[in-house]
N, CA, C and O atoms as CSV, one atom per row, in Angstrom:
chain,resi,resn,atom,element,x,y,z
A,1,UNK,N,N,-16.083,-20.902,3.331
A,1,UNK,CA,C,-14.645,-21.052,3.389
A,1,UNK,C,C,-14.078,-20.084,4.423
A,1,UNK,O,O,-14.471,-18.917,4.431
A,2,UNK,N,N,-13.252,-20.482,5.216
A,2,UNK,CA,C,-12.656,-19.765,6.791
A,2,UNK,C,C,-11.273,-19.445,6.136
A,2,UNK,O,O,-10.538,-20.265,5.585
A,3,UNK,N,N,-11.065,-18.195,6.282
A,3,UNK,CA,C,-9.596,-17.609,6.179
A,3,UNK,C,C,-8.312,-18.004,7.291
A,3,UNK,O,O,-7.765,-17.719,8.357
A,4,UNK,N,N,-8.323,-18.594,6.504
A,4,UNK,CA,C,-6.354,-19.897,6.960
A,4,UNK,C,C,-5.706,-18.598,7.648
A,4,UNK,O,O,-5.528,-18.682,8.863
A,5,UNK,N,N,-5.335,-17.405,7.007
A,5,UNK,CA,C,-4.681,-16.452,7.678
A,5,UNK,C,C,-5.708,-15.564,8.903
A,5,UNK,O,O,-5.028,-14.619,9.302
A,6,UNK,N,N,-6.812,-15.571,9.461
A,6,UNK,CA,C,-6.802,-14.972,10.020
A,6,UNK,C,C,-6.489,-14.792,11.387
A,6,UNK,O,O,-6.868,-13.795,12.001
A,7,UNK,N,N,-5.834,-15.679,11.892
A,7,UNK,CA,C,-4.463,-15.486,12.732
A,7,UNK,C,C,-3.437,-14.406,13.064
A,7,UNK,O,O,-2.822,-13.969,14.037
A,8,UNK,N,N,-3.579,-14.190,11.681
A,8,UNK,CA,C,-2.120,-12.784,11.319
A,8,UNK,C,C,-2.308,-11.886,12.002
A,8,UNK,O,O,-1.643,-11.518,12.970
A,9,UNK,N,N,-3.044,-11.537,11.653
A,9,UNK,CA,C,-3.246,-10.316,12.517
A,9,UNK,C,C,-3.304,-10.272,14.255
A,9,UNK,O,O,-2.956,-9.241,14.831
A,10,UNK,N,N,-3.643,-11.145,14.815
A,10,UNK,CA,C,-3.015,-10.756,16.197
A,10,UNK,C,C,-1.541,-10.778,16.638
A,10,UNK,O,O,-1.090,-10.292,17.675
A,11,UNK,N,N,-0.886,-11.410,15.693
A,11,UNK,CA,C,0.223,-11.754,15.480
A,11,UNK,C,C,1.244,-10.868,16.220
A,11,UNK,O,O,1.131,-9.857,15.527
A,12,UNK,N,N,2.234,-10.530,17.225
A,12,UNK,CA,C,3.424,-9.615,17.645
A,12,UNK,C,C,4.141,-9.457,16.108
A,12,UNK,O,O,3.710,-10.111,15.159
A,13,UNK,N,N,5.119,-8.649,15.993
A,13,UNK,CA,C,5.865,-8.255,14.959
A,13,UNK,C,C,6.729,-9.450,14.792
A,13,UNK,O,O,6.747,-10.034,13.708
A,14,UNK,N,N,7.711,-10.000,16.167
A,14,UNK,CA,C,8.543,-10.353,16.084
A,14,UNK,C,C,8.005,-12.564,15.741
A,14,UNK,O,O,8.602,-13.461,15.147
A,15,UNK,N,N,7.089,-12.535,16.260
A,15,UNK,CA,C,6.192,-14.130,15.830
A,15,UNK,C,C,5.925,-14.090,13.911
A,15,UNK,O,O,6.248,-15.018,13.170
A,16,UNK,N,N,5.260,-12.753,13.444
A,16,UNK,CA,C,5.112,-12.921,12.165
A,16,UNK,C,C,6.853,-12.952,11.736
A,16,UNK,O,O,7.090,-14.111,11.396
A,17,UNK,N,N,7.695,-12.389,11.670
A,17,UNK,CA,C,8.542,-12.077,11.407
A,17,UNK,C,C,9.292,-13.281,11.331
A,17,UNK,O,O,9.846,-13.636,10.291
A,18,UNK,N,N,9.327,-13.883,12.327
A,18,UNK,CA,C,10.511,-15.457,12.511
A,18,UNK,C,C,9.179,-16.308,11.673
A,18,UNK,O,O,9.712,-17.284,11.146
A,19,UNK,N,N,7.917,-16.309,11.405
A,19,UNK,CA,C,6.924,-17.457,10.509
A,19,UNK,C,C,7.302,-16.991,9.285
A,19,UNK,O,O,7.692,-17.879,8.527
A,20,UNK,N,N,7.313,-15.635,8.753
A,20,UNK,CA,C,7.997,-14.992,7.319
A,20,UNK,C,C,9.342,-15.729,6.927
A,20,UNK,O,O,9.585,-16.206,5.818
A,21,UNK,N,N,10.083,-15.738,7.914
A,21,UNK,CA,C,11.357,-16.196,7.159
A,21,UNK,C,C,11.756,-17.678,7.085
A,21,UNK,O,O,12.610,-18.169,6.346
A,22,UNK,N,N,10.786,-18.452,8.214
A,22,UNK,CA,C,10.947,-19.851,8.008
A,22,UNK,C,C,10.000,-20.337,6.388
A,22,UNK,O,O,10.426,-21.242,5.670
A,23,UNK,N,N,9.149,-19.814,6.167
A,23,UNK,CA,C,8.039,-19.365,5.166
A,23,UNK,C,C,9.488,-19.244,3.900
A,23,UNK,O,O,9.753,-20.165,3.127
A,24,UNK,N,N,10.017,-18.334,3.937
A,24,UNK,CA,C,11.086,-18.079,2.628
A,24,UNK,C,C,12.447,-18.852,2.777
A,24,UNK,O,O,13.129,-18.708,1.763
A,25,UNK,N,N,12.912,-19.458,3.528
A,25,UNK,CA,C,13.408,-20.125,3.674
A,25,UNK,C,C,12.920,-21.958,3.191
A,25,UNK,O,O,13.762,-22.770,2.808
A,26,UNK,N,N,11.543,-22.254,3.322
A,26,UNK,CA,C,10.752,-23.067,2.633
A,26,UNK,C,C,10.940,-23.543,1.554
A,26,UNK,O,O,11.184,-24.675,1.134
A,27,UNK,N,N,10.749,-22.162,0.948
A,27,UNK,CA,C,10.549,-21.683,-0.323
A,27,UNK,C,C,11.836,-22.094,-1.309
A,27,UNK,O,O,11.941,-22.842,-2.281
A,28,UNK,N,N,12.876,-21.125,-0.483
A,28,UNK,CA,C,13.827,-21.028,-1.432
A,28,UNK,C,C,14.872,-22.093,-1.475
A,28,UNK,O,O,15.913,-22.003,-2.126
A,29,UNK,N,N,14.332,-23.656,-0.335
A,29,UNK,CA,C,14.917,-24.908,-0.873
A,29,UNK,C,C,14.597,-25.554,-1.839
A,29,UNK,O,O,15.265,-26.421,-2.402
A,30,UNK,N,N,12.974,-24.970,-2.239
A,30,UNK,CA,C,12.082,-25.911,-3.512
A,30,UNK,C,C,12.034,-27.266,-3.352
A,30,UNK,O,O,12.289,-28.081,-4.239
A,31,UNK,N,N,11.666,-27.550,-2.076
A,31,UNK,CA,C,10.703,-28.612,-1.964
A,31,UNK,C,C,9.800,-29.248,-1.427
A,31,UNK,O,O,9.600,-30.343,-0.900
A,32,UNK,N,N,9.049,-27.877,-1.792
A,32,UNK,CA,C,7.730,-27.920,-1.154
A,32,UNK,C,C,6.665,-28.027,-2.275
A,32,UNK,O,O,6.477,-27.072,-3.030
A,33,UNK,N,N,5.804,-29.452,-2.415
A,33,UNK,CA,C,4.692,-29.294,-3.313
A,33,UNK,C,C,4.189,-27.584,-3.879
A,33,UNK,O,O,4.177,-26.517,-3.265
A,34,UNK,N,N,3.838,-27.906,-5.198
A,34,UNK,CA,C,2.904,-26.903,-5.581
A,34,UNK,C,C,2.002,-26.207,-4.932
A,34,UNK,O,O,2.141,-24.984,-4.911
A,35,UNK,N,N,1.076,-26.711,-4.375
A,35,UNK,CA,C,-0.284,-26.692,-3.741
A,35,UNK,C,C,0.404,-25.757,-2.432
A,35,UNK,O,O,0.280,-24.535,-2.353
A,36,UNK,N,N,1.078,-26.533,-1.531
A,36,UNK,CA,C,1.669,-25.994,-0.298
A,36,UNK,C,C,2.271,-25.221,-0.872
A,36,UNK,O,O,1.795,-24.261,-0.265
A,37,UNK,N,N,2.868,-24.825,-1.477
A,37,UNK,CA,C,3.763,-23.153,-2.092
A,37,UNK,C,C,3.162,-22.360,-1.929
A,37,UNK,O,O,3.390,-21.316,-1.319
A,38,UNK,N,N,1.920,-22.845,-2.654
A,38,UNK,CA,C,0.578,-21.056,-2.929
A,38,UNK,C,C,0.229,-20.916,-1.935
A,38,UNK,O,O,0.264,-19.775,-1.474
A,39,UNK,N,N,-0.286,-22.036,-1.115
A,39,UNK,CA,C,-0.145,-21.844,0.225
A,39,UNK,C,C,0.400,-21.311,1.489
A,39,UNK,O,O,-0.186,-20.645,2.343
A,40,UNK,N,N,1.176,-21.570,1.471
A,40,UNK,CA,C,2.690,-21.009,2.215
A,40,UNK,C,C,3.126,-19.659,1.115
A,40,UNK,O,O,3.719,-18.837,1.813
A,41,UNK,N,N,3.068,-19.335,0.175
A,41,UNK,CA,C,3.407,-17.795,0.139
A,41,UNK,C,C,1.908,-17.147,0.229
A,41,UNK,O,O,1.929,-15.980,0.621
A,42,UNK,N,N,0.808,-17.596,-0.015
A,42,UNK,CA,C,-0.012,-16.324,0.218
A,42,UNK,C,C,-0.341,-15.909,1.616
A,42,UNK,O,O,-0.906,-14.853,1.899
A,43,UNK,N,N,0.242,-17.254,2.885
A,43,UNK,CA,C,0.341,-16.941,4.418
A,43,UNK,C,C,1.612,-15.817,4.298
A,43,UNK,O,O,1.286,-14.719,4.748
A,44,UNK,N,N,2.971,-15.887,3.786
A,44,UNK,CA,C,3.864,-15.415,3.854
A,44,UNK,C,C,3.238,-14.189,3.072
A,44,UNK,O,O,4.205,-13.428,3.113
A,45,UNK,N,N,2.283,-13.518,2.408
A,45,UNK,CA,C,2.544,-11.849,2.051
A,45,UNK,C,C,1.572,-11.324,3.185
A,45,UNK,O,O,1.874,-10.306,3.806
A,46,UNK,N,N,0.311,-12.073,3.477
A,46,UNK,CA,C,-0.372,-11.819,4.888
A,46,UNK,C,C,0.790,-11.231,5.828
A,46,UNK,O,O,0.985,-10.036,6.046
A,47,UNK,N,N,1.575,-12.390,6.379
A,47,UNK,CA,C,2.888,-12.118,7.485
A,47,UNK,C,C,3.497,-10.805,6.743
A,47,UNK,O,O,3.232,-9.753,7.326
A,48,UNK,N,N,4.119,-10.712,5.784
A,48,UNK,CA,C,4.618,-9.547,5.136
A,48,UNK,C,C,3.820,-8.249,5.221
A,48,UNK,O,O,4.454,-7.196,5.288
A,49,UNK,N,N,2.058,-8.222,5.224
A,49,UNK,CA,C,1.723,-7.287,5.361
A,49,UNK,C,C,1.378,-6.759,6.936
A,49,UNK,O,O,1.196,-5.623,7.373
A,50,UNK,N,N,1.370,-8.034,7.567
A,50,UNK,CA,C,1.290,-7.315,9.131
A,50,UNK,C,C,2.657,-6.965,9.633
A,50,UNK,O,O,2.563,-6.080,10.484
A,51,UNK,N,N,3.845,-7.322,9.424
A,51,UNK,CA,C,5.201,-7.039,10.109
A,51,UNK,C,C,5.206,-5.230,9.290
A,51,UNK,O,O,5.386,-4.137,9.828
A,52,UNK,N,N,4.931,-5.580,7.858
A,52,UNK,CA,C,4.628,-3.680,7.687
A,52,UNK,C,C,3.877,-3.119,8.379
A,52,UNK,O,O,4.387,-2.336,9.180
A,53,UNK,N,N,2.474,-3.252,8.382
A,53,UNK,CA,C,1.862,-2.583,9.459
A,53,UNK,C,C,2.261,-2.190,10.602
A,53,UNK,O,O,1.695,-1.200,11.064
A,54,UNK,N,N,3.067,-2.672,11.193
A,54,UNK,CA,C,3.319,-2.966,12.801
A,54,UNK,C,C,4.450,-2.012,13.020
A,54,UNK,O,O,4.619,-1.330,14.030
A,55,UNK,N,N,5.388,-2.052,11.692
A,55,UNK,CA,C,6.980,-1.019,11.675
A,55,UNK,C,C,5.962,0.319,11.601
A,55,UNK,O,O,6.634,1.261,12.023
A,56,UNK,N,N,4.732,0.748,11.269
A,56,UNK,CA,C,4.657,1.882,10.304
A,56,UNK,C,C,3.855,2.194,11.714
A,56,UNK,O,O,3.702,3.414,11.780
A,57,UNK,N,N,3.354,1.611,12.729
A,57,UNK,CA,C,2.694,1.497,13.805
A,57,UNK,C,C,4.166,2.452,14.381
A,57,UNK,O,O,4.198,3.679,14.476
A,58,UNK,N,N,5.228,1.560,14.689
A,58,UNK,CA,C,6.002,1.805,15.130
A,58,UNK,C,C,6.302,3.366,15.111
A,58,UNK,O,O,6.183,4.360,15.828
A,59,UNK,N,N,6.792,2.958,13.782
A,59,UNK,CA,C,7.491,4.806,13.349
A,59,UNK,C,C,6.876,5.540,13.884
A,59,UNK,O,O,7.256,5.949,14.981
A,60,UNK,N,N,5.367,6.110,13.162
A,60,UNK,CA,C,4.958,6.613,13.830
A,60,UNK,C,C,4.518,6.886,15.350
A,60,UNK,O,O,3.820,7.869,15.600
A,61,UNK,N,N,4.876,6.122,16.229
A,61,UNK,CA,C,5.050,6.347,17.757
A,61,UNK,C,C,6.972,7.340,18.114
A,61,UNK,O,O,7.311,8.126,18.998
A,62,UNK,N,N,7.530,6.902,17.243
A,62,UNK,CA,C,8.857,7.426,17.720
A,62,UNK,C,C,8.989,8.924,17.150
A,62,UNK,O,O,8.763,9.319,16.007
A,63,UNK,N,N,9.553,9.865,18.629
A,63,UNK,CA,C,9.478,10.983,18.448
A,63,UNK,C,C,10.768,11.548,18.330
A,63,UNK,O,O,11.582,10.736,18.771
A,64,UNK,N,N,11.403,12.747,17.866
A,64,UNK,CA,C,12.555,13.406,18.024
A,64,UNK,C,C,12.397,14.608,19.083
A,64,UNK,O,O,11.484,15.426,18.969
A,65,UNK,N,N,13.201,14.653,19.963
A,65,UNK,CA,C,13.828,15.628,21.004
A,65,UNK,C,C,14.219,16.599,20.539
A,65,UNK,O,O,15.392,16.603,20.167
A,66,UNK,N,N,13.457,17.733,20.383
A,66,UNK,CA,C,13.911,19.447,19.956
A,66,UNK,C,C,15.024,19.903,21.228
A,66,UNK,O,O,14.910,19.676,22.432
A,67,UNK,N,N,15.814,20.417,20.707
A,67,UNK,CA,C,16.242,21.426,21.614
A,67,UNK,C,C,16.391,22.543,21.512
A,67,UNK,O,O,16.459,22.934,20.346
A,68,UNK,N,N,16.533,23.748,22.761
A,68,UNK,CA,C,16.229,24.894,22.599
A,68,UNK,C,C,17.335,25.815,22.155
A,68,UNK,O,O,18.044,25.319,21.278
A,69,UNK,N,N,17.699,27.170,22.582
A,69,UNK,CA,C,19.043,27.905,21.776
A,69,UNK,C,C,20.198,27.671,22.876
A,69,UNK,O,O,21.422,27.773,22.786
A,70,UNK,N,N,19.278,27.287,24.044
A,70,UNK,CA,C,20.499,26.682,25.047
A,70,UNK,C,C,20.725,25.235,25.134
A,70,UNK,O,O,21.408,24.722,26.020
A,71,UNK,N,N,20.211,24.669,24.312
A,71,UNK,CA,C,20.911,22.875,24.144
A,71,UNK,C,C,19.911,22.231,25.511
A,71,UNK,O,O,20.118,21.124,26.008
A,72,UNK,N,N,19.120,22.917,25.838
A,72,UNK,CA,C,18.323,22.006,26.536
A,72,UNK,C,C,16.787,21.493,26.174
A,72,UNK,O,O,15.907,22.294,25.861
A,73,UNK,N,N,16.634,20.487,26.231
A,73,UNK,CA,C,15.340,19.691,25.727
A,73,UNK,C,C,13.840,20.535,25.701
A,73,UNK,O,O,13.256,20.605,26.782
A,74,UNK,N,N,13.416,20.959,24.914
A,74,UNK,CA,C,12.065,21.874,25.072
A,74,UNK,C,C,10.913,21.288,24.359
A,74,UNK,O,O,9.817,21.812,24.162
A,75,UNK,N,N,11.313,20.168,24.018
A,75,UNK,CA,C,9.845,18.988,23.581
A,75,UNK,C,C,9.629,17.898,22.856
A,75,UNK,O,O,10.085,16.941,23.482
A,76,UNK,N,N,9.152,17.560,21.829
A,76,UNK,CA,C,9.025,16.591,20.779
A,76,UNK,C,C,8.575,16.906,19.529
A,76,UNK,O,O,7.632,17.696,19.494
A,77,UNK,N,N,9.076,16.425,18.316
A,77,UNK,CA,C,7.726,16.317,17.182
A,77,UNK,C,C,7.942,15.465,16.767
A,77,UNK,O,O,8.870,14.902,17.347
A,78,UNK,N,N,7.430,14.779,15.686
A,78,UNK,CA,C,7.038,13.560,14.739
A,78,UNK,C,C,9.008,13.329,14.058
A,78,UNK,O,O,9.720,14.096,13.409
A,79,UNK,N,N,9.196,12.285,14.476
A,79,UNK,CA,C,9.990,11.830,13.262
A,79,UNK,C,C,10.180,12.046,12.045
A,79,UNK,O,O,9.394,11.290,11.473
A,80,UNK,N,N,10.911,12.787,11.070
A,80,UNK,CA,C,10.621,13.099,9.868
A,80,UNK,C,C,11.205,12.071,9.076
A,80,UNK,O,O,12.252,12.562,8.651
A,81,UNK,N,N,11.100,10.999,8.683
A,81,UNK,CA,C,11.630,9.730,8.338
A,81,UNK,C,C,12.133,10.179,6.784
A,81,UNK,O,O,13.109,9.564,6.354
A,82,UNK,N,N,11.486,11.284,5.857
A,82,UNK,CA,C,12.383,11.833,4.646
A,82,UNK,C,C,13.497,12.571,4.856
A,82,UNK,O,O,14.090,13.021,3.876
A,83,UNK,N,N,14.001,12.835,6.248
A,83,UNK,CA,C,15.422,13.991,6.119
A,83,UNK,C,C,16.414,12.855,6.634
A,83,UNK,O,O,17.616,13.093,6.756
């Protein structure tokens, strides 16, 4: 048996992202067979888990700009995403 999702994962953020919401949008007309539901949501938490991956990819690339006692730029560190 060949994994239907393994696609996902090469996936850009913004391709899983617009297949996620046409995916819940699907969904939340209800009328889509049974069979195709389980279907179509267990592609849709796949998509759900790579668009997370990809933000957390993200974050962690984005840095904050220290500055010094004279207001001028003296480097970077990590985003502190709890303050």
């Amino acid at each position: 048996m060949t994994d239907a999702n393994g696609d996902v994962a090469a996936l850009p953020f913004e391709q899983a992202l617009k297949e996620l919401e046409a995916i819940v949008a699907r969904l939340e007309r209800g009328d889509v067979p049974l069979e195709e539901s389980i279907d179509i949501y267990t592609r849709g938490e796949a998509l759900k888990a790579r668009c997370d991956a990809l933000l957390k990819q993200a974050e962690a690339r984005i840095e904050r700009i220290t500055l010094g006692a004279d207001g001028k730029p003296t480097g970077t560190t990590p985003l502190d995403v709890d303050n």
